[in-house]
N, C-alpha and C positions, 0 to 999 in steps of 0.2 A: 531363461530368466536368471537374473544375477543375487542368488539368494544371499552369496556369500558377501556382496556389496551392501546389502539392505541389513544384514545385523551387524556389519563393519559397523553401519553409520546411527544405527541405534546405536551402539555401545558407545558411541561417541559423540552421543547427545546425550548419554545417559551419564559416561563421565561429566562433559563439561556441567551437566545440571546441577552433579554432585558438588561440583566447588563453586557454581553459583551461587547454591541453597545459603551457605553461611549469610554471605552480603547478602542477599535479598530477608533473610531472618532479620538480622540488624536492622536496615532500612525499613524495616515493616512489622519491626516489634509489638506495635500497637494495633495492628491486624489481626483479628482471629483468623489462624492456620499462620500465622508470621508467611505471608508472601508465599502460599503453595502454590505451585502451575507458574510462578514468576524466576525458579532458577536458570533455566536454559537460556531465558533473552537477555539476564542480568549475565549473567556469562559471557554472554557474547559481547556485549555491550563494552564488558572489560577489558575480554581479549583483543575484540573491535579495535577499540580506541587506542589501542597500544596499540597494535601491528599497522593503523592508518599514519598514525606521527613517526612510527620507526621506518614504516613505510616510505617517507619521505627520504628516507636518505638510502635506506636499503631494503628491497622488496622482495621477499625469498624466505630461505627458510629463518635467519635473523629474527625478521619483522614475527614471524609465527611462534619462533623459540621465545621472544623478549613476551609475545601476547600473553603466554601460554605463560611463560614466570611469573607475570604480574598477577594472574588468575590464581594463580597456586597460592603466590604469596599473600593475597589477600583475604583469599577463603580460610590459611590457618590463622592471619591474624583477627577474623571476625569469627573463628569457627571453632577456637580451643578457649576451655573455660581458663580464665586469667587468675582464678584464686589458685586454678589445681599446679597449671604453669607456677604458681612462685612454689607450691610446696611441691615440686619439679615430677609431677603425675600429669601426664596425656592425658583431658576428657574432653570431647565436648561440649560447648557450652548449651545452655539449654534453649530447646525452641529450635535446635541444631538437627537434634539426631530425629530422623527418621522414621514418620508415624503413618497411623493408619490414611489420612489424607494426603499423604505425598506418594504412598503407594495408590490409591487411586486418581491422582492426578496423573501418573506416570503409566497408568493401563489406558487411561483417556486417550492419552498421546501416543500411545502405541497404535490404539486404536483407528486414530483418526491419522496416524503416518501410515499404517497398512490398506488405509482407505485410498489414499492418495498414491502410494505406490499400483495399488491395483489398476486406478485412474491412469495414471501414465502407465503404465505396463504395455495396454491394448491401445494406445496412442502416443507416444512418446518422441516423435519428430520433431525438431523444429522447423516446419514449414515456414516459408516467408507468407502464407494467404490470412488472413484474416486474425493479425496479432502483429505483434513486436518478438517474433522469436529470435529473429536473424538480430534486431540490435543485442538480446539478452545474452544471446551462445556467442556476441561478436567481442561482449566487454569480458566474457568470459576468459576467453581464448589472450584475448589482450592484455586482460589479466595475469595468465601462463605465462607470457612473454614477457612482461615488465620485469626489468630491474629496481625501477623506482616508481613511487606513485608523483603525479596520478600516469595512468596508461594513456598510452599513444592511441590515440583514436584511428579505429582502423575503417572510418570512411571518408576520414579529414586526415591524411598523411603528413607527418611534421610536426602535430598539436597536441597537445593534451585533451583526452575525451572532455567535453563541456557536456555531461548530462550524469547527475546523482548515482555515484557506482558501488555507494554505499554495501548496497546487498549481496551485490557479484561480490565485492571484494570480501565479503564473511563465506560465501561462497567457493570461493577459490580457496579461503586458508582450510576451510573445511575440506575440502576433495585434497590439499597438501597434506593435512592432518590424515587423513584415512587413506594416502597414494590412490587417488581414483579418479581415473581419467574424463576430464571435461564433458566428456561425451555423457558420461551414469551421474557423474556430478551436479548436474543439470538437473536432472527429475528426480534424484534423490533429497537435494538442497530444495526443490518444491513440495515436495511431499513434507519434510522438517519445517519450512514456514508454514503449510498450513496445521499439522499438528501442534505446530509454539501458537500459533492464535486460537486454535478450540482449546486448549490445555490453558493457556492465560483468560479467556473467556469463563470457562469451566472456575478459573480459581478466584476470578475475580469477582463474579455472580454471587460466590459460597460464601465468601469473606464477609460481602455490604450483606446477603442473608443471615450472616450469623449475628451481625453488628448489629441487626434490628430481633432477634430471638426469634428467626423466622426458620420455618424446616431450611435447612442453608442445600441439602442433597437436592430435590426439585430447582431450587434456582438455578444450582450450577450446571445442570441437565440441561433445563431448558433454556439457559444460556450458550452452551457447546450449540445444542439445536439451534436457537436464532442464528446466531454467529455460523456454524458449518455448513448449516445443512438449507437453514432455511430460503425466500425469494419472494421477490413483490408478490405482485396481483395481479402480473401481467394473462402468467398461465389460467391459474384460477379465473377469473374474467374468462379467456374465452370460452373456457369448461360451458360457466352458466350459462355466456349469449349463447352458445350451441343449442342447449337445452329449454331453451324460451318459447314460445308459440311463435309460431313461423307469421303472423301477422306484426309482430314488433320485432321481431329480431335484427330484419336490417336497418331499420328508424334506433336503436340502441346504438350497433353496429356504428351506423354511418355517425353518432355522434363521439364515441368513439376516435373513430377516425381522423375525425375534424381537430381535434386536441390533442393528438398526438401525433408520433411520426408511420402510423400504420394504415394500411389501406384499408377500408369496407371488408375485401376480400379476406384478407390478415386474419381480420379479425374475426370474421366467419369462418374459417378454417377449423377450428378444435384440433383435436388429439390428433388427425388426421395430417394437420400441415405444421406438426409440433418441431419446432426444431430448437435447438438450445441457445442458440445467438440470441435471438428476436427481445427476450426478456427484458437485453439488458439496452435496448433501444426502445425510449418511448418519447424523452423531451427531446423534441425537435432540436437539431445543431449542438445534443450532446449526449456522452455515454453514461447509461445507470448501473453501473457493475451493480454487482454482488458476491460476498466471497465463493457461495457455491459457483455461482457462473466463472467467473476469473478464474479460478482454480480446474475447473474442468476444460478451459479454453488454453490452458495452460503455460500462460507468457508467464516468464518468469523476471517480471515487472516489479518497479520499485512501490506504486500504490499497494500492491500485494506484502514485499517482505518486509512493509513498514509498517503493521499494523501491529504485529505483536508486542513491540516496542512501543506504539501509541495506547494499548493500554499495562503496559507496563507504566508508562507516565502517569496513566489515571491512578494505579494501583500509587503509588509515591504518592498523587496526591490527595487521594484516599489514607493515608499514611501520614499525614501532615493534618488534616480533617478530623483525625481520631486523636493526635497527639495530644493532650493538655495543655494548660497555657504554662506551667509552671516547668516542663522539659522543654526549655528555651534552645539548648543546645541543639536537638534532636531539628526541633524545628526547623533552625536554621541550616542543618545539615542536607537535610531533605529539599529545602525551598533553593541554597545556595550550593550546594555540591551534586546532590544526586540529580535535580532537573537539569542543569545545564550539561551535565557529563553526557548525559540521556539525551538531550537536544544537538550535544557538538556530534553524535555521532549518527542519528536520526537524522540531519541535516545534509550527509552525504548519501544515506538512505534511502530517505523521501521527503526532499526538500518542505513539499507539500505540506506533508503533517505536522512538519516542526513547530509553524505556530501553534498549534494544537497543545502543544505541550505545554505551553505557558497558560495558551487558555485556560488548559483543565488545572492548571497551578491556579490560576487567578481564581475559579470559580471555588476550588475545595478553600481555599484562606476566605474570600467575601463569604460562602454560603455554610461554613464553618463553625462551630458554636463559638471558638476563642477568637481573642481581636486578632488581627494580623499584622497593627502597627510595632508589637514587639519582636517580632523578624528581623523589620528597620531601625527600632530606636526605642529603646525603653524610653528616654528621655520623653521623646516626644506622645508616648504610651502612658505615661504619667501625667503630662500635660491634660490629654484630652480627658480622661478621667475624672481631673480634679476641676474638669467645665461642665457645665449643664446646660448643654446646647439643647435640647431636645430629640425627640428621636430620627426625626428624617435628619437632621444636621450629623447624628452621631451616624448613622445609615449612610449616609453622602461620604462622609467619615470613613469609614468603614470601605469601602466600594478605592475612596484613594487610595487607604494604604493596602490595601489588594494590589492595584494598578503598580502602586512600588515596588512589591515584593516581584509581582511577575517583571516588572521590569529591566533590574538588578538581575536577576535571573537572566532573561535574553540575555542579557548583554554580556553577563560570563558565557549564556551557551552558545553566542555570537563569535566569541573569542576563543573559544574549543574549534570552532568549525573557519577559522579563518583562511587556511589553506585553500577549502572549497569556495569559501564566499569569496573571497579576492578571483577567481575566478572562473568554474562553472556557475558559480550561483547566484553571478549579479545580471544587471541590465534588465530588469523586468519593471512592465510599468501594471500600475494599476489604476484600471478608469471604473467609471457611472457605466452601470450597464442602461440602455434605453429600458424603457419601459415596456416598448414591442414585443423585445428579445425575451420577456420575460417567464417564469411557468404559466401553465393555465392549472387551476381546481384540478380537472380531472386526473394528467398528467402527473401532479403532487400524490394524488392518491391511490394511482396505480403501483409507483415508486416506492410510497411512504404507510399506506393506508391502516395496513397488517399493526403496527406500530404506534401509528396514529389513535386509533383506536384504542388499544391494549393502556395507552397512558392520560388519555380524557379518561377512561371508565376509571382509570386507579387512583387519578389526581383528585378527581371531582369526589371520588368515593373518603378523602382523604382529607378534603378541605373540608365536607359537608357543605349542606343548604344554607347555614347560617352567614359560612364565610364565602360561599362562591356569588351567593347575590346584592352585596358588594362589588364585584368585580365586572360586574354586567355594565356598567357604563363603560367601562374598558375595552372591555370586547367590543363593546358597537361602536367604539372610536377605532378599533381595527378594522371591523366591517368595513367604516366608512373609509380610509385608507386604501384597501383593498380594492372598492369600488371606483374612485377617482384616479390612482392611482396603477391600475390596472399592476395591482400585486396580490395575487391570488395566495401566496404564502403567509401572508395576514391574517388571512381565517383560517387557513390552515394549520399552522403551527404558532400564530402569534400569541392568539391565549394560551397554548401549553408553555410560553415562555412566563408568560405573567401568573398561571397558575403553578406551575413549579417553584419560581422565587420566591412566592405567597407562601407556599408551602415551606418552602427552608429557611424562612426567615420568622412563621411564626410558630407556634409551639404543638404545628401538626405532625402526625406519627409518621414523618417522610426520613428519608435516609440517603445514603449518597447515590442510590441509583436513580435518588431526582437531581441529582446535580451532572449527572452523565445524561439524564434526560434534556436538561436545561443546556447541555454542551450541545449535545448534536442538535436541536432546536435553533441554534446560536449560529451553529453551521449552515444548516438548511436556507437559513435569512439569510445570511450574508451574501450567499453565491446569487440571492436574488435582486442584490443593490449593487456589487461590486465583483468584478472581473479582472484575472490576470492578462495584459496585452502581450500579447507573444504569437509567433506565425506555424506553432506546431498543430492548427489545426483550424477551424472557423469560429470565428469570436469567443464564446466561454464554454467550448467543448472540454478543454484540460480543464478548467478550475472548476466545473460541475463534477467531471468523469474523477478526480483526484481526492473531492471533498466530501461526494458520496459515497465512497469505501470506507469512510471515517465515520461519517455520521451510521452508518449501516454497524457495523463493531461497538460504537460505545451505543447506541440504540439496541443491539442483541444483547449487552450484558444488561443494560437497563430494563428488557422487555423482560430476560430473563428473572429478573428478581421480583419485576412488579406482577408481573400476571399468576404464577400461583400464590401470591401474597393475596393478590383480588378476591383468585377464586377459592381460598379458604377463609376469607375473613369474614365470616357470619357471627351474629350475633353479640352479648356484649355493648357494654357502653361505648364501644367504637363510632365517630361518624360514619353515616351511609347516604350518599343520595337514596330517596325515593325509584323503586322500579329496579334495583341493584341487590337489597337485602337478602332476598334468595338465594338460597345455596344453588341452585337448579338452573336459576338466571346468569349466576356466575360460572358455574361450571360449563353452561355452554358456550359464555363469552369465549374461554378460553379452548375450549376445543372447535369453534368457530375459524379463531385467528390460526392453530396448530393446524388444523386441515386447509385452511385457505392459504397458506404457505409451503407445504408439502407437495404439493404434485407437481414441481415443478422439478424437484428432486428425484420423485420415483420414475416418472416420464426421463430423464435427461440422461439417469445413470443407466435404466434400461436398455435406453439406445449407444451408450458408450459402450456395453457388456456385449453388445450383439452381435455372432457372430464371431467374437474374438477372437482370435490362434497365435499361438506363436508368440507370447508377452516377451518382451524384451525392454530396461530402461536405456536402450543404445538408443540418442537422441539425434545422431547421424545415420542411422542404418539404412533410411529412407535413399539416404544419398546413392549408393552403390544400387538400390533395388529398382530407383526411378528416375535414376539420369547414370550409367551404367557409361555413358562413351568422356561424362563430365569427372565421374567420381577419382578414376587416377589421377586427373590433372588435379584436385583439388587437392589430394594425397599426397603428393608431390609438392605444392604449394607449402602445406600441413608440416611438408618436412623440413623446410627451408631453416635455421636457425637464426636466432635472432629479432628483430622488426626490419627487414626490408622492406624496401615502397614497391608497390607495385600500381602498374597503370593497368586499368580497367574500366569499361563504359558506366560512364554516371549511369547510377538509380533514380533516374528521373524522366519525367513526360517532357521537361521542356528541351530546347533544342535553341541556345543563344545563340547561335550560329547564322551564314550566311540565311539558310531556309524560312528563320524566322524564328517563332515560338510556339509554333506548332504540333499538338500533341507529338512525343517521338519515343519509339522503346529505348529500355524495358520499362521505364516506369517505376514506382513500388510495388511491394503485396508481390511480388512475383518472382520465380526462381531468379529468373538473369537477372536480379537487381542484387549483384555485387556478391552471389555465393561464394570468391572466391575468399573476397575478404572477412564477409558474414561467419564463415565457416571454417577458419583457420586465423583470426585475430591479426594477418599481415596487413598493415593498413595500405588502403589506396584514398588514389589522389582525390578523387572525389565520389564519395559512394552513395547512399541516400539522401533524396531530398531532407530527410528529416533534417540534415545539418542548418536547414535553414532557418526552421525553432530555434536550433542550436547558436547559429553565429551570425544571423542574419540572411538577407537576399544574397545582397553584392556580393561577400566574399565565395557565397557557394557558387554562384552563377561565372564567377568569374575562373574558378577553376573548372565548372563545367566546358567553359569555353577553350581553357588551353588543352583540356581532355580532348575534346571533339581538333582542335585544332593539332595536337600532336598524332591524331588517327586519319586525319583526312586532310591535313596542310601539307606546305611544301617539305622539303628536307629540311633545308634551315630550319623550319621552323618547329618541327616535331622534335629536334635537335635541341632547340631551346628549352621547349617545355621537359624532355627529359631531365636537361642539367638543372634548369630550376626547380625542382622536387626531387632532384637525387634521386631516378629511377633508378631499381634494380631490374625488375624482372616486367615485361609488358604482356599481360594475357590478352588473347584473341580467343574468341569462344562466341558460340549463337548471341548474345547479346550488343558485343562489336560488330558482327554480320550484320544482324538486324538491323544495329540504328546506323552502319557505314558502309553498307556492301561488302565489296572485296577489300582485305585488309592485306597489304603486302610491305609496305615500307618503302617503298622504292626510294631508290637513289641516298636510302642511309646506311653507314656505316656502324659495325659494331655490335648489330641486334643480333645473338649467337641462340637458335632454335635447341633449347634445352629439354624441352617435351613438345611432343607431338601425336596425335591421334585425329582419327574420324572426325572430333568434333572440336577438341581443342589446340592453337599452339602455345607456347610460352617461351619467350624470346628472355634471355638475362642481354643486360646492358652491360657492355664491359667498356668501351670507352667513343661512347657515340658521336659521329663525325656524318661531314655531308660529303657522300662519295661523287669526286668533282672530277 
């Protein structure tokens, strides 16, 4: 085990969090704990954004020495007191220095990175089977390579990678920062983004509980838990059909079944047929992560190292929420500087959540106590003022100059991320999803329900009887919605949209963890009206699988404040619905939802623990143990300097060739899909199908075909396809067998066998000719 890597890179999350701390104090002045649990992402963020634009022209130690200057230099100009500077005395300024809540943000994180290290330890491969490891370790490696950004994509030889590399590349400065090899780099940088989202969960929970004079320790607790630890209701479900009477067990079971993507049997299974995948599969044609499952599954994926960033966003605009109307400056600093800085770099990230960021912009100004038109324009903030529209006009009011602020907003954090938009990040369309495709009820609440729950009992508890029975023609106009419109998310979460705005707009005891309630709600809907068009997967697998990581984060910091708020709010002229008053009723609410979220945890880590020997975060090790005749050649590859092209058999089932399109190895998911490239960052000519999300059919298909045709065509013509991709090196290895037989080259010149073994050769090109 590499004990000496693991507090290298604590020390070096504990640095950069140090000179985070100042800026994020500044930007979150008006937060109780001034932004604790928020310095490490805000760090990054800064060093981020420098090293991607220095990146651009030089990508090495440059980009990382200018990241790491500007981090310095901004943490002493937000971070020493300015009276003591002029009377020429070093102090920090206050809110600076280092209290009893940043030390325990900082054992959270410790905490929850020696959890994750443990996690990888007894697993730490990157397998191609069941994940994105081989893209993760591929942009990595690609990364090492680069002189310049963005990197040479190493399944698409020639181009620059087309997919969000946002994270790999904080990844990569980080392993240059700490000299440590790609390989530990890997599941150490995993283990750091999941401790940066329970440490930002954690500080984010404590802040909206102090803001409301709530025990703010329990919320940040039980926020860390939603967020780290906790999971649907997939596991819990089969607990109880297990333990049903065996006369209705399958009639549950089987309906079950019907709604979801699971068999009768599945579902009948219990503890017995437990396996950790299954969870985060339930809406038919898409994925329901969750951060414990993701994290234990281990891709080191961009949905994942964009979360702590996305509530890093909320925290800003939580910070903007709390501001007064009369620190005008502030305001606009946070609405006009700190979101879009956080969105230009968020954006190479995780494309995904970027909207996101404006969202929770737009919501904290609309659902906000101050106007939000003086953002934009006092002028026009005076105007409306001195009219007497009424309320819904001033409301209508209110909601536009929101839509402004966040607008203005994009469109600077549009202009931070230009590089990427101009080109990995355009060409996407967005359609109607059918009605068909849609959730069902049960599916929603398998997913959502833990949550669900936890925020009807706190909202309703919050509006009281007076004000929720008013809103009951609302609701039955969702029902009916619902009903005709075969939109099950209507009843589901429609009223907690319309009960949370109720709530923040009138003068109920709610706080900004209804307005993260009101966010992920807004999420939830959407993915059920509208869908991103793109072929990385079947119709809206990406935009469900990418927007429920989101809603799932800002729902754990929101569950985490509301639910021991619930279950101690007895007594007192407080609103309560009826059947809630009881201390006894509440306290079992909440330990109802804490247990029916937990065993999906204690089951899942059990079975990662078992057995274990031998921990190591060597992320290759597997290579040498379990392909032993493959691992020199790939080591050899590894050592090549430079980005060479290398020819390799497409990662794909199809076969555009004379045969037709015929299933044909390797395929994806599977070792011979492109190890050599996957796992040394050399790019080849055409590696996984995924490029096809990436750039289209045609153009993948079209190199799949001068692939297949430079392996199995004439001499001329493997000739050809060498010079036009500037072969260097051509592997032959089980993969090339498979899907062409015997591979020999006949009748060309020039292919000089530079390694050779049992199972691989590797031919460099030195000046290929047809031997005539």
């Amino acid at each position: 085990m590499e004990y000496g890597l693991v507090v290298r890179w604590l020390v070096a999350y504990g640095a950069l969090a140090a000179l985070g701390r100042p800026v994020v104090t500044r930007l979150c002045s008006t937060l109780p704990g001034r932004g604790v649990g928020f310095g490490l992402p805000t760090a990054l963020v800064v060093f981020g954004t420098v090293a991607y634009w220095v990146g651009h022209l030089t990508f090495g130690p440059v980009a990382l020495g200018a990241g790491l200057l500007a981090l310095a230099t901004l943490a002493l100009l937000t971070g020493l007191d300015r009276d003591a500077l002029r009377e020429r005395r070093l102090e920090l300024a206050h809110g600076v220095r280092p209290g009893r809540e940043g030390a325990e943000a900082a054992v959270v994180f410790v905490l929850a990175f020696a959890l994750l290290v443990a996690v990888r330890a007894v697993d730490p491969a990157v397998y191609p089977v069941g994940g994105e490891k081989f893209l993760d370790f591929g942009l990595l490696k690609s990364l090492d390579r680069a002189t310049t950004l963005p990197p040479e994509d190493m399944w698409f030889a020639g181009e620059p990678v087309a997919y969000y590399y946002g994270g790999h590349l904080l990844t990569a400065l980080l392993a240059d920062l700490t000299a440590t090899p790609t390989r530990f780099a890997y599941n150490l940088s995993l283990a750091g983004f999941y401790a940066m989202l329970v440490t930002a969960a954690y500080g984010l929970a404590g802040a909206v509980a102090r803001d409301r004079a709530d025990a703010w320790r329990p919320a940040a607790l039980a926020a860390a838990f939603f967020v780290g630890v906790a999971s649907n209701l997939v596991t819990v479900s089969r607990l109880v059909v297990d333990v049903l009477p065996p006369a209705i067990q399958r009639s549950v079971a089987d309906a079950v079944a019907a709604r979801s993507r699971y068999t009768t049997d599945a579902v009948l299974g219990g503890i017995d047929s437990f396996s950790y995948w299954t969870a985060s599969r339930v809406v038919p044609g898409t994925i329901n992560e969750f951060p414990l499952f993701a994290w234990l599954n281990g891709d080191l994926h961009a949905h994942m190292m964009g979360t702590p960033f996305l509530l890093l966003g909320a925290a800003l605009a939580f910070a903007l929420y709390r501001t007064p109307p009369r620190d005008l400056w502030r305001r606009r600093v946070l609405a006009f500087v700190a979101v879009p800085v956080l969105a230009g770099l968020q954006t190479v990230i995780d494309t995904w959540s970027m909207p996101s960021l404006f969202g929770l912009l737009f919501l904290g100004v609309a659902l906000g106590p101050a106007d939000p038109w003086p953002i934009l324009s006092r002028r026009v903030a005076a105007w409306r003022r001195a009219r007497d529209d009424g309320p819904l006009v001033a409301e209508f009011g209110r909601l536009v100059g929101a839509l402004g602020v966040a607008g203005v907003a994009g469109v600077l954090g549009g202009a931070l991320a230009i590089p990427f938009l101009l080109g990995a990040g355009g060409g996407r369309e967005v359609a109607l999803l059918a009605a068909a495709e849609r959730t069902s009820l049960p599916a929603l609440l398998l997913v959502h329900g833990a949550f669900l729950v936890t925020f009807y009992a706190y909202l309703l508890d919050r509006l009281g009887v007076d004000r929720v029975l008013p809103l009951v023609v609302g609701v039955a106009a969702l029902g009916l919605l619902a009903a005709t419109a075969n939109l099950a998310a209507a009843v589901a979460v429609g009223p907690l949209l319309v009960f949370g705005w109720v709530a923040c707009r009138t003068d109920r005891p709610v706080g900004f963890e209804t307005v993260l309630i009101v966010a992920g709600t807004g999420l939830v809907a959407l993915v059920e009206l509208v869908y991103v068009k793109e072929q990385a997967g079947p119709l809206r697998m990406n935009t469900v699988f990418k927007t429920y990581m989101q809603v799932w984060v800002l729902w754990g910091v929101a569950a985490g404040v509301a639910l021991p708020a619930f279950a101690r709010w007895v007594g007192g002229e407080r609103p309560s619905i009826p059947g809630t008053r009881s201390r006894w009723l509440r306290a079992t609410l909440a330990v109802v939802v804490v247990l029916a979220t937990v065993p999906y945890a204690g089951l899942a880590l059990s079975t990662q623990f078992a057995g274990a020997a031998d921990p190591t975060l060597d992320a290759t090790r597997f290579v040498e143990r379990e392909h032993p005749a493959e691992a020199p050649a790939i080591a050899y590859v590894d050592g090549l300097s430079g980005r060479p092209t290398l020819l390799s058999a497409p990662a794909t089932g199809r076969y555009p060739g004379p045969n037709g399109e015929a299933p044909a190895p390797p395929g994806m998911y599977d070792w011979d899909a492109s190890p050599a490239a996957s796992l040394t960052g050399v790019p080849t000519v055409a590696g996984w199908h995924h490029e096809v999300g990436y750039r289209g059919s045609d153009p993948y298909l079209q190199r799949v075909r001068d692939v297949d045709d430079a392996y199995t065509g004439s001499p001329e013509r493997t000739v050809a396809v060498l010079e036009r991709y500037d072969v260097e090196y051509v592997w032959v290895g089980p993969a090339e067998r498979a899907r062409y037989g015997t591979v020999a080259f006949a009748g060309v010149e020039g292919l000089t066998p530079v390694f050779r073994n049992e199972a691989v050769t590797i031919y460099r090109v030195d000046d290929p000719s047809v031997d005539r």
